[in-house]
C-alpha positions as CSV (number, residue, x, y, z in Angstrom):
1,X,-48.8,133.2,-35.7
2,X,-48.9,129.8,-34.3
3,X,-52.4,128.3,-33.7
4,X,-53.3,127.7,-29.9
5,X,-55.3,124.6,-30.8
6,X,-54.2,121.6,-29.7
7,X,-54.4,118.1,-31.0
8,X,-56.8,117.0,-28.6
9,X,-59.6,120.0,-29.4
10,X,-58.3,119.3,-33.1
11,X,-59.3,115.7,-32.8
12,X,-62.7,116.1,-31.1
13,X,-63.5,119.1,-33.7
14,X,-63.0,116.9,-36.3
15,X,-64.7,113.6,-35.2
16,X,-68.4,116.5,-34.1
17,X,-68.3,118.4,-38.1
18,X,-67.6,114.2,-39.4
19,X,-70.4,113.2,-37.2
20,X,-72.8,116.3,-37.3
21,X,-72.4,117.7,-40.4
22,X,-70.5,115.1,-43.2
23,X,-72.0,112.2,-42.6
24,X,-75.6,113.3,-42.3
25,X,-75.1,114.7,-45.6
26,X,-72.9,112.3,-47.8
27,X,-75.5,110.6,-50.0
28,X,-77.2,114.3,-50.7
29,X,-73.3,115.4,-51.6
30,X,-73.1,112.0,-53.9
31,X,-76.0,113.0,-56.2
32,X,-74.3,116.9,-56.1
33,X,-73.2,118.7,-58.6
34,X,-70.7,119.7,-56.1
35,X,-69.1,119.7,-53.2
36,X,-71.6,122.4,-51.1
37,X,-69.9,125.3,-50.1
38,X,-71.0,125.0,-46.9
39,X,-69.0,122.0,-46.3
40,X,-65.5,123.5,-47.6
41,X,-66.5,127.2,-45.5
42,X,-67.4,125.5,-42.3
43,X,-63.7,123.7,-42.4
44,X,-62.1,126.9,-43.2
45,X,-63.6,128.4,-40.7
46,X,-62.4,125.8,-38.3
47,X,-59.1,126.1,-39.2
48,X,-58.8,122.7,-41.1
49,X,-57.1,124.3,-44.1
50,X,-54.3,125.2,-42.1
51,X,-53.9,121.7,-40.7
52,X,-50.3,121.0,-42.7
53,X,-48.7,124.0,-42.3
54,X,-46.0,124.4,-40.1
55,X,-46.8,126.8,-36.4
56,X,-44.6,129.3,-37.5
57,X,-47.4,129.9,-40.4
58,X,-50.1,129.5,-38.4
59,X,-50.7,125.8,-38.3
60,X,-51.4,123.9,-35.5
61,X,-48.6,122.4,-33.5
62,X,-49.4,118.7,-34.2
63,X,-47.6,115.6,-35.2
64,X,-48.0,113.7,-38.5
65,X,-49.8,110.7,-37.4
66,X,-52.7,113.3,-35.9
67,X,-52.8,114.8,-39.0
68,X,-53.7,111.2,-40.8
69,X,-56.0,110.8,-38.2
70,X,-58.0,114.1,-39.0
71,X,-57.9,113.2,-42.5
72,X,-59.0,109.2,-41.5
73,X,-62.3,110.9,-39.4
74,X,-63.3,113.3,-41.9
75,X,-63.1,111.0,-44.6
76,X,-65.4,108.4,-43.0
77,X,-68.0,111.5,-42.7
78,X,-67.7,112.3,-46.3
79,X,-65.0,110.8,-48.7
80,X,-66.3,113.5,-51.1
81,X,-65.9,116.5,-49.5
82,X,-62.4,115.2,-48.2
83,X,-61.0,114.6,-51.6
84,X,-61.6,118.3,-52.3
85,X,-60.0,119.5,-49.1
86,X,-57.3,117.1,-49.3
87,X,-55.5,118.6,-52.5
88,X,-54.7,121.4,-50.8
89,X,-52.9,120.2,-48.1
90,X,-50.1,119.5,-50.6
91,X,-50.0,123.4,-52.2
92,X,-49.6,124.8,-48.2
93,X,-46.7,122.5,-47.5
94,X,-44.6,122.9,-50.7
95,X,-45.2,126.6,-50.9
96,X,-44.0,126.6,-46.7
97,X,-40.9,124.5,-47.6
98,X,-40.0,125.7,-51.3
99,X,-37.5,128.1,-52.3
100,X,-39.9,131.2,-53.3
101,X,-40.0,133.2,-50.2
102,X,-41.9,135.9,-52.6
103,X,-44.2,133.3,-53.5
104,X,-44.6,132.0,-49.6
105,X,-45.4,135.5,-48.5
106,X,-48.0,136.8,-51.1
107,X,-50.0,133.6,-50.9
108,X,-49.7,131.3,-47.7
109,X,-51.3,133.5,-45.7
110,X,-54.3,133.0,-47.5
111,X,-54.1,129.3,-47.7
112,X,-53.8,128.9,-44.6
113,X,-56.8,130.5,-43.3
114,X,-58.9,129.0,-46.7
115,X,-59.5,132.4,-47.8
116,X,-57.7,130.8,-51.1
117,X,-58.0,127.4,-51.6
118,X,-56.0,124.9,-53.6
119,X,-55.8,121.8,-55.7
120,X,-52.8,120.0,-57.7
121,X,-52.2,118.5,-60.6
122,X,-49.9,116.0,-60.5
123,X,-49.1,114.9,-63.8
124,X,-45.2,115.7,-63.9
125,X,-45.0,113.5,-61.1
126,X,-46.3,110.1,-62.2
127,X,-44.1,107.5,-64.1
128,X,-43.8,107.0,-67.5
129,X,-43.1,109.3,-70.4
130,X,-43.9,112.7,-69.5
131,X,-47.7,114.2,-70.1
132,X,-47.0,117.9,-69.4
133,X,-43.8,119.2,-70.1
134,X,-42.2,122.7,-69.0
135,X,-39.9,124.4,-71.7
136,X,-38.0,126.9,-70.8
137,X,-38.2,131.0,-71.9
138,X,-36.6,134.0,-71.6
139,X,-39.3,134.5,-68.9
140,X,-40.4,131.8,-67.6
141,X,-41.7,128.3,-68.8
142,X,-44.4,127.1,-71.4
143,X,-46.8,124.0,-70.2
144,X,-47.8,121.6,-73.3
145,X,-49.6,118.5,-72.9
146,X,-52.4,117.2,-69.7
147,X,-52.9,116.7,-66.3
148,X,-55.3,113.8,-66.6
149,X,-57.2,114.0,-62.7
150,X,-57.3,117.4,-61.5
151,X,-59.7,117.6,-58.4
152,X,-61.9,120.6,-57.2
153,X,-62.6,122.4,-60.5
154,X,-64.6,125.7,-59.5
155,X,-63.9,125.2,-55.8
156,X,-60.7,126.2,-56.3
157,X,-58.5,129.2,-57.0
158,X,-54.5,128.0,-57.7
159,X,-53.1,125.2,-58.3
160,X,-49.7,123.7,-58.1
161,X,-48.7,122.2,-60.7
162,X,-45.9,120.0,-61.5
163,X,-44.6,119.6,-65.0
164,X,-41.4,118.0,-66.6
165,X,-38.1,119.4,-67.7
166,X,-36.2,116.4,-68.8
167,X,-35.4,114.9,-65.5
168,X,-36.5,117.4,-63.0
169,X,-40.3,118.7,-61.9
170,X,-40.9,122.3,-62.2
171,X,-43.6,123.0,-59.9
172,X,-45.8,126.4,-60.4
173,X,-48.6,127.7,-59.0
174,X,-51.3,128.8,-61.6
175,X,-54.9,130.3,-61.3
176,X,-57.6,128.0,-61.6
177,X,-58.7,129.4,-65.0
178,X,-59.5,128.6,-67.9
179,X,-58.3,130.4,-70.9
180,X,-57.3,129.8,-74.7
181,X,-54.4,128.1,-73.2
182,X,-56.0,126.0,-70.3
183,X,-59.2,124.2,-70.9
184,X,-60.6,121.6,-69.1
185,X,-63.2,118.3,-70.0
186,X,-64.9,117.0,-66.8
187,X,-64.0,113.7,-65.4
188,X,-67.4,111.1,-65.4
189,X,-66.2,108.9,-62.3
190,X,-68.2,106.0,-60.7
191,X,-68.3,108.2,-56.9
192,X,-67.1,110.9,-55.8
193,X,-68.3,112.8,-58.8
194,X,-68.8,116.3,-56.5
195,X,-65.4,116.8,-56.5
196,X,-65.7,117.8,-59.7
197,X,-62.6,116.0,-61.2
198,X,-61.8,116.9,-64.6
199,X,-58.4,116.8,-67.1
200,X,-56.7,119.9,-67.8
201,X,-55.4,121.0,-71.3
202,X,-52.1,123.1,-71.8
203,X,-51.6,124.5,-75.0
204,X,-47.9,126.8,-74.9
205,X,-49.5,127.8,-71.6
206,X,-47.3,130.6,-70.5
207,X,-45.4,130.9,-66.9
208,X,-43.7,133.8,-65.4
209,X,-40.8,132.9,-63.7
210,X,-42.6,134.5,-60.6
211,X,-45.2,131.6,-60.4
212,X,-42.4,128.8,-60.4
213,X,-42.5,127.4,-56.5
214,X,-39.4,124.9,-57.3
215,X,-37.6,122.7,-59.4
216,X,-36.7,119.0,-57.7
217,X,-35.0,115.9,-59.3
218,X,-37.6,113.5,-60.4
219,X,-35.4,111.0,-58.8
220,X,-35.8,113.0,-55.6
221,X,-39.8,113.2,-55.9
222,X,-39.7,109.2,-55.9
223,X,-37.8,109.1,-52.7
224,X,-39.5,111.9,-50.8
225,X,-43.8,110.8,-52.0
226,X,-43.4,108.2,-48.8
227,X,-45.2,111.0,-46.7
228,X,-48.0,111.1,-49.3
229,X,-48.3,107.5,-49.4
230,X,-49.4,107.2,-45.9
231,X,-51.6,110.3,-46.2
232,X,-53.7,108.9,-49.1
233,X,-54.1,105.5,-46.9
234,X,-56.1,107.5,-44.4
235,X,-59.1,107.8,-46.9
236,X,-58.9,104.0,-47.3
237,X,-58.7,103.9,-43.4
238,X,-61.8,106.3,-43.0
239,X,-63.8,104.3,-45.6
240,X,-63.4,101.2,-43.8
241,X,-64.0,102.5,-40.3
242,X,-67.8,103.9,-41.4
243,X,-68.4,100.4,-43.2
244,X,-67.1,98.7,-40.1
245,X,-69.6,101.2,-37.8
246,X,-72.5,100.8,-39.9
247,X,-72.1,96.6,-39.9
248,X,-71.1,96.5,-36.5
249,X,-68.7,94.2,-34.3
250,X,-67.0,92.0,-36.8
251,X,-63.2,90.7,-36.8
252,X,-62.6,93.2,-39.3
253,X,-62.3,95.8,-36.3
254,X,-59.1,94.1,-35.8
255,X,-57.6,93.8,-39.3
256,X,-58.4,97.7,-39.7
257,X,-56.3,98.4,-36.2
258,X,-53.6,95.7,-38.3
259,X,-53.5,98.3,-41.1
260,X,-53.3,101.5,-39.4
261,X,-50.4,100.1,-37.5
262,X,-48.8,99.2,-40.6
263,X,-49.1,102.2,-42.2
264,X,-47.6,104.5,-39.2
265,X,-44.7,102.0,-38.6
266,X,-44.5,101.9,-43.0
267,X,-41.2,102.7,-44.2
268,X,-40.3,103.5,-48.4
269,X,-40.1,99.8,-48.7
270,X,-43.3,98.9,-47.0
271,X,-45.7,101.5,-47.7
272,X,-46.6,100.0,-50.7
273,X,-47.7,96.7,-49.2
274,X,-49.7,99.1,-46.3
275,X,-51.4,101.0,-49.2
276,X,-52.5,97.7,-50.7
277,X,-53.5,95.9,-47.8
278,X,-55.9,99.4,-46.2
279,X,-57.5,99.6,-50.1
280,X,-58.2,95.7,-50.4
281,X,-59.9,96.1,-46.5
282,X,-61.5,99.3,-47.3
283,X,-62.9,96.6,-50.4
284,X,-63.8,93.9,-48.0
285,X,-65.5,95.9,-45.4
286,X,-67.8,97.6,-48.4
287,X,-68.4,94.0,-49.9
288,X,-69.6,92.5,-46.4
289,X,-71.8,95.8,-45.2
290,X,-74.1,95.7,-48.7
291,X,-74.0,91.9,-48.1
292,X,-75.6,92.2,-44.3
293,X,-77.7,95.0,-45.5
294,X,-79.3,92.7,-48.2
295,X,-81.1,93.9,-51.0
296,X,-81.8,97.0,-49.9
297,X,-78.1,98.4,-50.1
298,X,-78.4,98.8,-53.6
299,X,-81.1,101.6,-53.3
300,X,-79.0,105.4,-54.4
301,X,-81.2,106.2,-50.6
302,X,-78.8,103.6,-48.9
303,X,-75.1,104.1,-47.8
304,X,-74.1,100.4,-48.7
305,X,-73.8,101.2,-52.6
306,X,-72.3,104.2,-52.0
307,X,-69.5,103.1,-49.8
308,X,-68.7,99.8,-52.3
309,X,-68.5,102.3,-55.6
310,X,-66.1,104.3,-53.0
311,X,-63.9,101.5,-52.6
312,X,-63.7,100.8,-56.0
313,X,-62.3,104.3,-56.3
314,X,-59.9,104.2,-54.1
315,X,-58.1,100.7,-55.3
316,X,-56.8,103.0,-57.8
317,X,-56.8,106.2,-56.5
318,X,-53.3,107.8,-56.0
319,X,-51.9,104.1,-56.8
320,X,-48.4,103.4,-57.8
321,X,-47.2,100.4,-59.6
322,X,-45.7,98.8,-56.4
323,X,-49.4,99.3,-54.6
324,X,-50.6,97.6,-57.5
325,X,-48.4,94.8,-57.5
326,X,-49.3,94.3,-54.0
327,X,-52.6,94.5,-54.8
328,X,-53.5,92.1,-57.3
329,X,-52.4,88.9,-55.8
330,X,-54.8,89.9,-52.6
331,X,-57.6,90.4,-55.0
332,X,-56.9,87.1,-56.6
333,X,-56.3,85.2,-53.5
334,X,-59.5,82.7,-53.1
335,X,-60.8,82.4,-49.7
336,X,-60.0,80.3,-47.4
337,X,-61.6,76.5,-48.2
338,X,-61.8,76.9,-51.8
């Protein structure tokens, strides 16, 4: 069944629960064990988890660029709580467009409504030598090796993960559990520690064939992330905007209009740049809010701090080596005059 929201009431939803409810409550949800329930149930029951699937499963009918601007609002309310709802975005859309209709129809349903909820982990999709590697069986496959950030552990049920077979990515969706075969050793990160990011172990971690949502050319996964690329900007995006809200006008409100410009217009060869340019303002907006607060923005009672360790997060977060390499010159620019 299609959802009869639009984008507008989506929009104006989004911006009252970042406003009303997130923000009040990040520096409490920074000091959390957690991610409060509250928080996750309250966008389930708003229909946030269904924001990426297509109508026909429920989802709203909206374009992509709203859906980078829900993510954009929500994370300047509470980049915490966003980074756990985020992940599953991912599981709802490759479950909608992958090839296990069985797979579709036992469990979207429930992701879409956030009855289940979702994370990933990624590690058969980032470059380099393989970390977790699918071997084939009579019934399925065997996971061995890591997946070294896995985010939402305890918050959420499955999982979609993505391991290698030589040159293609076997994607599977696995309970959230531990076992003999899947442990896990918490992540100690310098923010967003509530969304209780940790590495996961596989030991000849069997998968039935049943749980296997795909298989996709690596090759294929490189060309086709552009869409993620964008989406991972918005929390950049979102960080800025609440730095640039708290400090006031400044001619940063113009350089974060530049960047969300450049990553709607961004293209596979200029994403990169857009991702690099959003983290290093998201850095510079931090920097110059804890500098105009003065000494009291390093207080753990102050937002300041807390936005700058945020920033520092996401210069890495979901990087790629041509972000980096777009990155590191702007870092090591001097300013102007010197």
């Amino acid at each position: 069944m299609t959802s009869t929201r639009t984008a507008e009431d989506l929009l104006a939803r989004t911006r009252e629960i970042a406003e009303t409810v997130l923000f009040p409550a990040t520096l409490a949800v920074d000091g959390a064990e957690r991610v409060p329930a509250g928080h996750l149930d309250l966008l389930a029951r708003e229909g946030f988890y269904g924001v990426a699937a297509p109508p026909e499963f429920g989802g709203p009918d909206v374009d992509f660029n709203t859906a980078c601007t829900v993510l954009e609002t929500l994370a300047a309310g509470c980049l915490c709580t966003t980074f756990v709802w985020m992940q599953h975005h991912g599981v709802v859309l490759r479950l909608a467009y992958g090839d296990n209709a069985d797979l579709r129809t036992e469990w979207l349903p429930r992701l879409v409504t956030g009855a289940v909820r979702a994370g990933v982990a990624l590690a058969g999709t980032r470059p380099g030598p393989p970390e977790l590697v699918a071997s084939r069986t009579r019934t399925g496959y065997v996971l061995n090796g890591q997946s070294p950030w896995v985010t939402g552990w305890g918050m959420v049920d499955v999982l979609a993960v993505a391991a290698r077979d030589g040159d293609k990515i076997v994607w599977i969706l696995l309970d959230a559990t531990e076992s003999e075969s899947l442990t896990v050793d918490p992540l100690r990160m310098v923010a967003v520690s509530a969304s209780n990011t940790v590495t996961a172990h596989f030991t000849e971690h069997a998968v039935p064939a049943y749980r296997v949502i795909g298989v996709q050319d690596y090759a294929s996964w490189m060309v086709a992330d552009g869409s993620g690329l964008r989406m991972n900007g918005s929390l950049s995006l979102g960080l800025a905007a609440r730095c640039l809200t708290l400090l006031g006008p400044s001619p940063l409100d113009d350089e974060l209009h530049a960047c969300r410009a450049a990553l709607d217009a961004g293209t596979a060869e200029t994403l990169p740049e857009a991702r690099a340019a959003a983290s290093e303002l998201a850095q510079r907006a931090a920097n110059t809010l804890v500098a105009h607060a003065g000494s009291r923005a390093i207080l753990l009672a102050e937002h300041p701090q807390k936005l700058a360790r945020e920033a520092l997060f996401l210069l890495v977060f979901a990087s790629r080596p041509a972000i980096k390499e777009s990155l590191l010159p702007r870092l090591a620019t001097p300013p102007l005059g010197h």
